[in-house]
VOPAGU-2260 file (C-alpha; in pm, 1 decimal, decimal comma):
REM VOPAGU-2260
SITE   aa  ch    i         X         Y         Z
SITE  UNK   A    0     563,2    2458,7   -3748,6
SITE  UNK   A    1     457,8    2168,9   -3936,7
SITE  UNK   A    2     246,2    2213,8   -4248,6
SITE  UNK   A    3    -123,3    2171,9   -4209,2
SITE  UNK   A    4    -295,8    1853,4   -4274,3
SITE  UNK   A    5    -411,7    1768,7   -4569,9
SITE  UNK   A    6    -727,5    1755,4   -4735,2
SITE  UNK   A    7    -663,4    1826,5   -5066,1
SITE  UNK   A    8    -842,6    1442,1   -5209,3
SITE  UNK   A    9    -924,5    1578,1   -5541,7
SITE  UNK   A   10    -775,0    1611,2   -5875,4
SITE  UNK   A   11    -882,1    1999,5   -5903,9
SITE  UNK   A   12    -878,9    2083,0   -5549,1
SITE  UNK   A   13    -618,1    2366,1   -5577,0
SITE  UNK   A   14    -936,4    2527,2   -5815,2
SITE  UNK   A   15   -1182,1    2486,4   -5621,6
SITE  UNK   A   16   -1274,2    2671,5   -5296,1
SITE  UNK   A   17   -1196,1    2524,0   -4993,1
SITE  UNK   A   18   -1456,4    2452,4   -4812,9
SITE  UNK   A   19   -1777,3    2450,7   -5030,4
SITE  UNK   A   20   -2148,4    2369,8   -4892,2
SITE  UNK   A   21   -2418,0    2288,5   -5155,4
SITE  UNK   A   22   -2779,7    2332,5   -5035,0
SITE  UNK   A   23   -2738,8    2216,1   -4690,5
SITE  UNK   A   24   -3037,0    2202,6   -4456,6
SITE  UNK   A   25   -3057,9    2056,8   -4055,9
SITE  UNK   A   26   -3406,7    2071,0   -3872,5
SITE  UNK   A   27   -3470,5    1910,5   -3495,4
SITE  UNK   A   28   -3764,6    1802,0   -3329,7
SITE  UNK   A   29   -3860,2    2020,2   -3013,8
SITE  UNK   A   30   -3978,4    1824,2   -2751,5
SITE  UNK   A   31   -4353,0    1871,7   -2830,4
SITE  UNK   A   32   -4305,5    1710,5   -3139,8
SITE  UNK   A   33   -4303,7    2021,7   -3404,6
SITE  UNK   A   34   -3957,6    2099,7   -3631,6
SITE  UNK   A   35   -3729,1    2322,8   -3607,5
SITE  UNK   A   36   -3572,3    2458,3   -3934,2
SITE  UNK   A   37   -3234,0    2552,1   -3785,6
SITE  UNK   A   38   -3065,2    2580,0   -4114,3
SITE  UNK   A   39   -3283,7    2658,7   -4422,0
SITE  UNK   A   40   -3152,6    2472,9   -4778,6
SITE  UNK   A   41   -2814,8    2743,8   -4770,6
SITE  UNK   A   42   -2505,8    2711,9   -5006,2
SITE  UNK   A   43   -2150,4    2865,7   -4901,6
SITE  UNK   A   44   -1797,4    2910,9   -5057,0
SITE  UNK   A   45   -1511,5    2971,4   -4846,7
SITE  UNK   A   46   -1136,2    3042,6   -4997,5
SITE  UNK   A   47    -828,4    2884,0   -4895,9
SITE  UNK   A   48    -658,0    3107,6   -4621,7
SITE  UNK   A   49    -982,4    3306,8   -4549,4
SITE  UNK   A   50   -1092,2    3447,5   -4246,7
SITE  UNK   A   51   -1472,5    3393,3   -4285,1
SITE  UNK   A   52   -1740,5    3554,4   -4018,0
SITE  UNK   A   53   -2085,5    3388,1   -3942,7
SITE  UNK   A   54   -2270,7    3653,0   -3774,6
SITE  UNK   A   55   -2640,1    3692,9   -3661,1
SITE  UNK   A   56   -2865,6    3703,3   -3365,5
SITE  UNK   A   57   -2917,5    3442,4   -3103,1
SITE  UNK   A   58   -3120,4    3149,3   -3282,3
SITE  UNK   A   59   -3048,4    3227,3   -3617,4
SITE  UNK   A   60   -2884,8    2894,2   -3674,5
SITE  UNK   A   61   -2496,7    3022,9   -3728,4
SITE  UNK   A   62   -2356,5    2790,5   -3504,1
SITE  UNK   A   63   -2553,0    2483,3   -3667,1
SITE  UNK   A   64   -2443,9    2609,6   -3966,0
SITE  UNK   A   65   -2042,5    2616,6   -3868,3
SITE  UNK   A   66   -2108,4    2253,8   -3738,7
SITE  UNK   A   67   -2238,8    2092,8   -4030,5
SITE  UNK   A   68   -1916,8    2190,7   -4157,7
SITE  UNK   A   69   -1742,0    1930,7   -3999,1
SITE  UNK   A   70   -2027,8    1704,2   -3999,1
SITE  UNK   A   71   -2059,9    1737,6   -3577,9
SITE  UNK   A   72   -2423,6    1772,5   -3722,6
SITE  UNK   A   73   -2555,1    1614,5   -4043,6
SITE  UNK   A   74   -2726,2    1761,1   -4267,6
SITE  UNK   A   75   -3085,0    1618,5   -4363,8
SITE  UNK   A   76   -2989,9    1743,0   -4736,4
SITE  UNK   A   77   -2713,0    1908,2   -4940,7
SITE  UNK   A   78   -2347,3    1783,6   -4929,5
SITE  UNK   A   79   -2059,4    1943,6   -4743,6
SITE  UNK   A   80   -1684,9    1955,1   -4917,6
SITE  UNK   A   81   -1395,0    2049,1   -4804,3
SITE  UNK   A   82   -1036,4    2045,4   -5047,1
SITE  UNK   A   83   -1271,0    1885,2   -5348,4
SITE  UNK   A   84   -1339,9    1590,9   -5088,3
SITE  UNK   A   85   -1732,5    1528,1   -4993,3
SITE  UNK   A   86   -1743,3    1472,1   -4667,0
SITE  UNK   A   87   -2095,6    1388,6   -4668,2
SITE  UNK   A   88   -2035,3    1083,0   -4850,6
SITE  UNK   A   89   -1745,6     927,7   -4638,3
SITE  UNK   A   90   -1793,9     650,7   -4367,7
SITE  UNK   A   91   -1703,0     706,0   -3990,4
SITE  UNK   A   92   -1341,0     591,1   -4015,1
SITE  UNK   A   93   -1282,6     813,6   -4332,9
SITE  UNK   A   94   -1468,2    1092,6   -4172,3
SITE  UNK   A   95   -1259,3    1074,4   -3858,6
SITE  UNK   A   96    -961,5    1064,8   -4049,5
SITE  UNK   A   97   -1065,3    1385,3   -4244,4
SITE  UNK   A   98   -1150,6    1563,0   -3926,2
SITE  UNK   A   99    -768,6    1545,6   -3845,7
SITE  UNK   A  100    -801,6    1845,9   -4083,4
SITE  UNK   A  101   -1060,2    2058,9   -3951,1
SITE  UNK   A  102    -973,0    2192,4   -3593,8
SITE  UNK   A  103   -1278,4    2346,0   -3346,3
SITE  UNK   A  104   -1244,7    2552,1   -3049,2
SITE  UNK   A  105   -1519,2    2592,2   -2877,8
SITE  UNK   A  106   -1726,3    2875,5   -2635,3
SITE  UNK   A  107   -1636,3    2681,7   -2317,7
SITE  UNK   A  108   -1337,6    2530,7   -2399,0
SITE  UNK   A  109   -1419,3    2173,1   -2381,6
SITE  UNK   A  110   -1092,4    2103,5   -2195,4
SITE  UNK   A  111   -1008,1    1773,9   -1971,9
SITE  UNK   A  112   -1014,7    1905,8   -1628,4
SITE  UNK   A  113    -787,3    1665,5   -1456,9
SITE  UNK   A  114    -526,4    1679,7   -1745,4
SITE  UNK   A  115    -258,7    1942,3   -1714,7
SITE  UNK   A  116    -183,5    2168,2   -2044,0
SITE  UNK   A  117      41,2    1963,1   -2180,5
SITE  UNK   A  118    -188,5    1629,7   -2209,1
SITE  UNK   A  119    -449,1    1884,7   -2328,8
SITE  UNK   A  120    -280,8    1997,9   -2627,4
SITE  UNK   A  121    -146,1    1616,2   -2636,2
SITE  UNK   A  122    -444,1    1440,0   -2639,4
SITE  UNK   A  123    -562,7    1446,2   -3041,5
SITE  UNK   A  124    -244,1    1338,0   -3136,7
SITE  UNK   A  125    -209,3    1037,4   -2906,3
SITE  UNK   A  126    -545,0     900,8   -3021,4
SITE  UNK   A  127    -448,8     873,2   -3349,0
SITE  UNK   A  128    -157,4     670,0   -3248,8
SITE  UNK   A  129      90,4     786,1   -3528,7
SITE  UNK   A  130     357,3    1025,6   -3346,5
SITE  UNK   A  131     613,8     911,9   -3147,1
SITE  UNK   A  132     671,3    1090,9   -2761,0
SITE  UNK   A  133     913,5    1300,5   -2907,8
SITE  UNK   A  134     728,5    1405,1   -3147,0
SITE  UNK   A  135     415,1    1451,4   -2935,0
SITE  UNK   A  136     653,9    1659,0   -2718,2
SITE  UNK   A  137     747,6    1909,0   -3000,8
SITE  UNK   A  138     408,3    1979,3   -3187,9
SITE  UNK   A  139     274,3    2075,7   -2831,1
SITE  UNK   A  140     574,4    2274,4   -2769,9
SITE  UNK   A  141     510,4    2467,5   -3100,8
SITE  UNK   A  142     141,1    2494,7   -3015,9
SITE  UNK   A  143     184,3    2651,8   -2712,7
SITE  UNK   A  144     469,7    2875,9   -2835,1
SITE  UNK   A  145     264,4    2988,9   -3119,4
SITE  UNK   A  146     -54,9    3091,3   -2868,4
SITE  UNK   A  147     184,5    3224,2   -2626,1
SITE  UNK   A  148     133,2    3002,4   -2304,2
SITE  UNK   A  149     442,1    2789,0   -2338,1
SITE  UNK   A  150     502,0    2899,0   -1977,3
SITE  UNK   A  151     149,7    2694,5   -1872,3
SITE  UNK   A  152     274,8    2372,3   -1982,5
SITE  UNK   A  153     246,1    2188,8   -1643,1
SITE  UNK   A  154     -89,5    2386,6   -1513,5
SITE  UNK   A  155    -447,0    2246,0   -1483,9
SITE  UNK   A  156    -727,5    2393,3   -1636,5
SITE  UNK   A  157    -838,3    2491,2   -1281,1
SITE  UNK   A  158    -539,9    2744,8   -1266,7
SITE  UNK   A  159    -584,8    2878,6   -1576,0
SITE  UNK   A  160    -751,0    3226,1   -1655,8
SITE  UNK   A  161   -1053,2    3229,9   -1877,3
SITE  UNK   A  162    -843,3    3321,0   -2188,6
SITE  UNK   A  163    -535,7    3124,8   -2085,5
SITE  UNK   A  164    -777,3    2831,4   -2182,1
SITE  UNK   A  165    -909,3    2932,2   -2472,6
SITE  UNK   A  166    -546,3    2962,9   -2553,1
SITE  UNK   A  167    -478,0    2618,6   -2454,0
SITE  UNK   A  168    -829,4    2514,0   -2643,6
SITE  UNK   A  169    -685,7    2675,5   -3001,8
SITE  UNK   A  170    -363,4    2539,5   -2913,0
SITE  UNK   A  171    -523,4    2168,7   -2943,0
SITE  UNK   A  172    -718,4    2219,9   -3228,8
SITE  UNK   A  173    -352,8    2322,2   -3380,2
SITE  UNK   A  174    -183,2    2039,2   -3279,9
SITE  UNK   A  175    -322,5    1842,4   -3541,3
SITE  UNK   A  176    -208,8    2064,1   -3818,7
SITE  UNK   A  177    -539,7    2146,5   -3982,3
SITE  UNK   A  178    -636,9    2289,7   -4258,6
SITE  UNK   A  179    -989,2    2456,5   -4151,1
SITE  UNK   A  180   -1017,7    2660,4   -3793,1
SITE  UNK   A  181   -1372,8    2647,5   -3712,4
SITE  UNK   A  182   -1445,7    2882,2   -3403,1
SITE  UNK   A  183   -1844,9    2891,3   -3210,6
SITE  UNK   A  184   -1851,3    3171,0   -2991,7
SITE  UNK   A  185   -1475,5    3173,8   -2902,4
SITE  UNK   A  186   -1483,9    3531,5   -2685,8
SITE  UNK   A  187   -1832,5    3484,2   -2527,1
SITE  UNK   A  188   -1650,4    3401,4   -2161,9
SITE  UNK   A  189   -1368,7    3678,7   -2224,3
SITE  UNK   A  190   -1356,9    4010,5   -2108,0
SITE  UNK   A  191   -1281,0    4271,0   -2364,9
SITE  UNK   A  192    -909,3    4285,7   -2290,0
SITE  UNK   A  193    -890,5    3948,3   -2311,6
SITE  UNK   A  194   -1108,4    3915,7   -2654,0
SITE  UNK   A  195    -859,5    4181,5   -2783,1
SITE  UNK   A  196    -592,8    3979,9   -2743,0
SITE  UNK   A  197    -732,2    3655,0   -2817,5
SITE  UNK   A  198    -812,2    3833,8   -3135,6
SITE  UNK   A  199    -466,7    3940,2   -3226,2
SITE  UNK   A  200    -368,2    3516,5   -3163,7
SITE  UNK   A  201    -597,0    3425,1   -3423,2
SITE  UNK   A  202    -513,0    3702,0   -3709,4
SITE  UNK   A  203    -117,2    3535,3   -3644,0
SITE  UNK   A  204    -243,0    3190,1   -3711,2
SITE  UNK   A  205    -399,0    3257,3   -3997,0
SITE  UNK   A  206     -85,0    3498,2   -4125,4
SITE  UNK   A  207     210,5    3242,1   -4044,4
SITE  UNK   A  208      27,8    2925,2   -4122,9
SITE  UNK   A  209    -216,2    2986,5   -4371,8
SITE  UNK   A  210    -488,5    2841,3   -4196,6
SITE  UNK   A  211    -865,7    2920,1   -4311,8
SITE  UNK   A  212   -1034,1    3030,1   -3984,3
SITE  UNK   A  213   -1397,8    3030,3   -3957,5
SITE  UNK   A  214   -1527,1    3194,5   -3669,1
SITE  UNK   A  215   -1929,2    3268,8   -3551,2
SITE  UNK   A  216   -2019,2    3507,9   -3317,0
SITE  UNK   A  217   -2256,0    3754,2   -3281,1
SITE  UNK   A  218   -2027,8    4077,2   -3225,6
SITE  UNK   A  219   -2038,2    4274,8   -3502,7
SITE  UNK   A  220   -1671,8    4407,9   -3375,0
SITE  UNK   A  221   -1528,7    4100,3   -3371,5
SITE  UNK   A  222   -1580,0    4079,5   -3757,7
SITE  UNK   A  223   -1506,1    4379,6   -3794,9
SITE  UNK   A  224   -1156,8    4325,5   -3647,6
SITE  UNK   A  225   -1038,0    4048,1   -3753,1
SITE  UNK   A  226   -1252,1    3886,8   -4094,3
SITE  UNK   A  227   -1221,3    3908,7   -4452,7
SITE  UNK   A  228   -1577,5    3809,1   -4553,7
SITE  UNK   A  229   -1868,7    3766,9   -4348,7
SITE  UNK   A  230   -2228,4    3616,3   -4399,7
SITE  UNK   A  231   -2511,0    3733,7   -4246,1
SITE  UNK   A  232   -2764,7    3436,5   -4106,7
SITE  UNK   A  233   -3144,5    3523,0   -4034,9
SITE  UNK   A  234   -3417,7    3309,1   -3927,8
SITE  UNK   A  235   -3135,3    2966,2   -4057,8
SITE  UNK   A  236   -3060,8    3138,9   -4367,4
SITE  UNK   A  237   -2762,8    3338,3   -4522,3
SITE  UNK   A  238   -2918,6    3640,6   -4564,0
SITE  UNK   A  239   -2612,0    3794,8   -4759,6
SITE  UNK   A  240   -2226,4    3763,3   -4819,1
SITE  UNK   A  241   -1981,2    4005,7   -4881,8
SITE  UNK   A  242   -1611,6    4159,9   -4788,7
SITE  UNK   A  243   -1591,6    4330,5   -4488,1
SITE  UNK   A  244   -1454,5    4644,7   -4669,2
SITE  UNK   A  245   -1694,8    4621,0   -4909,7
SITE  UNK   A  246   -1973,3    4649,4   -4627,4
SITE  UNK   A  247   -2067,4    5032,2   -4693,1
SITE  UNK   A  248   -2150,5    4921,3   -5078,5
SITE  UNK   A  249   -2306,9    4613,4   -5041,1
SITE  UNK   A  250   -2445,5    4529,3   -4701,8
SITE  UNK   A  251   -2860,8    4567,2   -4696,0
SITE  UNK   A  252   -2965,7    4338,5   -4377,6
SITE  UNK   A  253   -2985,1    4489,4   -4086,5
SITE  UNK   A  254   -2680,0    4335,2   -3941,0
SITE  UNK   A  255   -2512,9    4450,1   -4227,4
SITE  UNK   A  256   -2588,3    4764,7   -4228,0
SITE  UNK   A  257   -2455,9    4801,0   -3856,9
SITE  UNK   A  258   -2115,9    4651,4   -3959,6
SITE  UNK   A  259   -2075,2    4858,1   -4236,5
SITE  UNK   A  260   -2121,2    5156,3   -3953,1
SITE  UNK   A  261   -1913,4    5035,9   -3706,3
SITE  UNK   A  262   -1607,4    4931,3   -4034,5
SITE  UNK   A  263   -1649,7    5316,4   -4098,5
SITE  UNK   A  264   -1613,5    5459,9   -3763,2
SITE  UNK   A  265   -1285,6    5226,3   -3689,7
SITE  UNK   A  266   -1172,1    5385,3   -4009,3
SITE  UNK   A  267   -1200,2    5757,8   -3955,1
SITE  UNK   A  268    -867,7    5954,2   -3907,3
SITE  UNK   A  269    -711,0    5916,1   -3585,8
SITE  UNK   A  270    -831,8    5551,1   -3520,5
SITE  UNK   A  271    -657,1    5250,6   -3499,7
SITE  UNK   A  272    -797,5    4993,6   -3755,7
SITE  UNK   A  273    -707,4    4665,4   -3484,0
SITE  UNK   A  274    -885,5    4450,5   -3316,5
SITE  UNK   A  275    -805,9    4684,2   -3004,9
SITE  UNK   A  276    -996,1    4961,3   -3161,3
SITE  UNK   A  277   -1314,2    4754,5   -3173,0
SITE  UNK   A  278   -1327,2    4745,3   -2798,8
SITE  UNK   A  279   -1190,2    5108,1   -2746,7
């Protein structure tokens, strides 16, 4: 498949982490006029090929977190890089351009309803006006070769199983050849088959193409089976940071301490250490 886009601006990226987040903060106003402090002043370091979990309880602000990576929200302070590149100091059309290198998939999809796969997984590359139909016609191919729906290619979302579109959903953030995976809630609509599997998709991507996947959720077995490192988030804060193998050692939240549980039950004797296990 074609390499991944890009974002590599600076003179020392290769250095550097990838994606990098330096006291970054994002409060709302609630409609009777108080603020919310959805993600406290937090700083972050993710590696190059990584596969990073953001895990915590409803409302603890991991999902505003994973979007002010991409800038979806903007942070009221702190500055947001990604390859050595601030992204928090571009203007729109540089920002859109560096978002060709940041893919999302989303809890629900997000998928054009009267658009069959193909114009699905199409659809990022023909706004940006720079591939040819040909081309458009192979990177969708690959796409949907890659998440194993190449069979779907004419079907509407409609006909489509719940993880047949989520399949379809990663398979468009792909098609742009990004860099950064950034996944909210990706299983919450899946069965646990299905999550399984969808699993398994998303441990290949990140083997065969290198890309750094950054996934939230709130299933401690999801991190469990398929991330590297994980950071807790309480009350819009990251609470801790560590390996996933190094859980038992280092781990003292709560959430933590849970994970570090669960990593040493799916590693007794006798048990299969796979995302399968996690839902066994």
């Amino acid at each position: 498949m074609t390499s991944h886009a890009s974002l590599d601006h600076g003179g020392n990226a290769a250095a550097e982490p990838l994606i990098r987040l330096e006291r970054i903060s994002k409060s709302f106003t609630l409609p009777d006029g108080r603020a919310l402090e959805a993600v406290r002043p937090s700083s972050l370091e993710i590696a190059a090929g990584d596969v990073f979990g953001l895990v915590g309880k409803s409302g603890a602000g991991k999902s505003t977190l994973l979007r002010l990576i991409n800038l979806l929200e903007r942070p009221d302070h702190g500055r947001v890089f990604i390859g050595g590149r601030e992204l928090t100091a571009l203007g729109k059309r540089e920002l859109r351009e560096a978002r060709r290198g940041i893919g999302m998939i989303f809890q629900q999809f997000n998928l054009l309803q009267n658009a069959n796969v193909f114009d699905n997984v199409a659809f990022p590359l023909r706004i940006h006006g720079r591939h040819t139909r040909a081309q458009i016609e192979t990177r969708v191919r690959e796409c949907l070769e890659l998440v194993a729906i190449a069979e779907k290619i004419d079907s509407h979302p409609a006909q489509l199983s719940g993880g047949q579109k989520q399949r379809v959903a990663i398979a468009r953030a792909l098609a742009s050849a990004p860099a950064v995976l950034l996944c909210d809630e990706p299983t919450s609509a899946l069965d646990a088959e299905t999550t399984a599997e969808l699993l398994v998709t998303l441990r290949n991507i990140n083997a065969q193409l290198g890309v750094t996947i950054v996934i939230v959720t709130h299933e401690l077995s999801i991190v469990n089976a398929l991330c590297r490192h994980v950071a807790v988030v309480e009350d819009g804060r990251i609470a801790e940071r560590f390996a996933v193998n190094d859980a038992a050692r280092l781990a003292r939240t709560g959430l933590g301490r849970e994970l570090a549980r669960l990593k040493n039950d799916t590693d007794r004797p006798g048990l299969v250490n796979a995302p399968e296990a996690a839902y066994a």
